[in-house]
C-alpha positions as CSV (number, residue, x, y, z in Angstrom):
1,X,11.6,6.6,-0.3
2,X,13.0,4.3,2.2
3,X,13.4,6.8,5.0
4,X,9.5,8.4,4.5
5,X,8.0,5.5,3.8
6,X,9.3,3.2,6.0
7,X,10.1,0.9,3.7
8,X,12.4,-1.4,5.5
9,X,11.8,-5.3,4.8
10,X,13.1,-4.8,1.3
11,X,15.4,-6.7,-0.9
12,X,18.0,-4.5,-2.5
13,X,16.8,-3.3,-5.5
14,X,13.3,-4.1,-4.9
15,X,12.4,-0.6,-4.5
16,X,13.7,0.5,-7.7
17,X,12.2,-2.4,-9.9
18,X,8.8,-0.9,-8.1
19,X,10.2,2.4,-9.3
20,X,10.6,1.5,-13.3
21,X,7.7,-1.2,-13.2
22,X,5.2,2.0,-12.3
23,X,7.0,4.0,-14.7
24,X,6.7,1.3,-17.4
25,X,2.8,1.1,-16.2
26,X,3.1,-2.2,-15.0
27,X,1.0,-3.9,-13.0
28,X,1.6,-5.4,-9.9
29,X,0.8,-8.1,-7.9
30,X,-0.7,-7.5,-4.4
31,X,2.1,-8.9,-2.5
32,X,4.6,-5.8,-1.6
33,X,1.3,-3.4,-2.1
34,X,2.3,-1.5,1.4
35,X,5.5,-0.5,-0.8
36,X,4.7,-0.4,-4.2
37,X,1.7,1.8,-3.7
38,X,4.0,4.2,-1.9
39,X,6.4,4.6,-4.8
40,X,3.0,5.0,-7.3
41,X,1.5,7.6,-5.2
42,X,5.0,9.7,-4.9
43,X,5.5,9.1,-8.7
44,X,1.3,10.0,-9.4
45,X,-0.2,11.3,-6.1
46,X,-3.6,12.6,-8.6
47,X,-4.5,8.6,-9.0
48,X,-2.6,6.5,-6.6
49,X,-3.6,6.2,-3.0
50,X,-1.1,4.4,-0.4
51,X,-2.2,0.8,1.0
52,X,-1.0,0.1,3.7
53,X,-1.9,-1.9,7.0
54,X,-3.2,1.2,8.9
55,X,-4.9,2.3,5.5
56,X,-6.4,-1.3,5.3
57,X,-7.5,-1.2,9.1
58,X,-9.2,2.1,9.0
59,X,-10.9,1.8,5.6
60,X,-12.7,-1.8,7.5
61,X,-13.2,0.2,10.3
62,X,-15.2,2.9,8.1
63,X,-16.8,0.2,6.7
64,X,-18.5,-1.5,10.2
65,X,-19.2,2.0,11.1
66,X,-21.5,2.8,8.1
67,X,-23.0,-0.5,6.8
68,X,-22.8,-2.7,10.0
69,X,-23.1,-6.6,9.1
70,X,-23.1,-6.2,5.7
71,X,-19.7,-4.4,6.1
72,X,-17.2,-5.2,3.0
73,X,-13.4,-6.0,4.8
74,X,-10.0,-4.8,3.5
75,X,-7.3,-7.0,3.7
76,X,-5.1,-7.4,6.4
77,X,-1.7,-6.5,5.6
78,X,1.3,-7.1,8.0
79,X,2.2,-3.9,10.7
80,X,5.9,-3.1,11.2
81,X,3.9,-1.7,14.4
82,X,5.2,-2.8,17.5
């Protein structure tokens, strides 16, 4: 998971507590979404959907493409992106 996700910025062990939190059918809090929605959508890829910052930056961009002013932003989320 580390390797094709790109989950880097973890704590040791954050990555598995993500693992038996979703397994449990925890929820989680939004902080660490760009990770934890990584592991749900490996462990359930029928109803989890990675959220990420590109996913967050092309869903807004959808958004001012199709309803203009009244356009309804994503979060930001920090890049890794250089």
């Amino acid at each position: 998971m580390r390797v094709w996700g790109g989950i880097k910025g973890n704590a040791p062990g954050k990555v598995s507590s993500y693992v038996a939190a979703i397994s449990n059918g925890d929820l989680l809090p939004f902080d660490g979404i760009a990770s934890w929605s990584k592991v749900a959508t490996a462990a359930n890829p029928e109803e989890a959907a990675i959220f990420d910052a590109r996913v967050s930056v092309s869903l807004s961009a959808l958004q001012v493409l199709a309803a203009g002013p009244d356009a309804a932003y994503f979060p930001s989320l920090p890049s890794q992106n250089k």
